[in-house]
N, C-alpha and C positions, 0 to 999 in steps of 0.2 A: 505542437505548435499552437499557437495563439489565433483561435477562430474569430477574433475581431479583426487583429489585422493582416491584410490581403496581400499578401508574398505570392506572388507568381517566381516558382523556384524551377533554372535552366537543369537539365541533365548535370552538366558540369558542376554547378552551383554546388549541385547536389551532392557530388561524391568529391568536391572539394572539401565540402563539410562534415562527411560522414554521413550523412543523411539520407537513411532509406525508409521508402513507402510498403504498401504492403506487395503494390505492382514489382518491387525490389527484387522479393525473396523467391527462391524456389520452394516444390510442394515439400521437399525435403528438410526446409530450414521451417517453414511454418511448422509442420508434424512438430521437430524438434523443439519450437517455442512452445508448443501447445502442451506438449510434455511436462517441458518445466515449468507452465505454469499453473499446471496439476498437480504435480509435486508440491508447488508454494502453497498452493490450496490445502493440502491433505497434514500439512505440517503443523503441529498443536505447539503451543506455547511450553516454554520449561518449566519444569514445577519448580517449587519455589523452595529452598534450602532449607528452609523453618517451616513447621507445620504447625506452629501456633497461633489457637482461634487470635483473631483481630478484631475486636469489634472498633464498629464505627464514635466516633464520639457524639456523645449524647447531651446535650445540658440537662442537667437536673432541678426540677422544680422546687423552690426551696417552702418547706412546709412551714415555718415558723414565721413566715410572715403571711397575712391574709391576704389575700386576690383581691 
């Protein structure tokens, strides 16, 4: 939600919208969030199909004319 602006949200409002706090969940749904977002954490990126060096591109100073 949007901490500038001040929604005072009813019960109803609330699970009109789908919208739950953290007051919401049981200790059994938090454990389970907190799992999976352990797992997100622990998860490394795919390696990359090609394993060929890349260099960055370079400009090259050109000798034949003077500075």
């Amino acid at each position: 939600m949007n901490p500038i602006i001040n929604q005072n949200w009813t019960p109803e409002e609330r699970a009109r919208y789908g919208i739950r706090s953290i007051d919401d969940f049981t200790n059994e749904e938090l454990d389970l969030l907190q799992a999976k977002l352990v797992g997100w954490m622990l998860q490394s990126a795919p390696h990359p199909k090609n394993q060929r060096h890349r260099t960055s591109f370079v400009m090259k100073r050109r000798t034949d004319v003077p500075a």
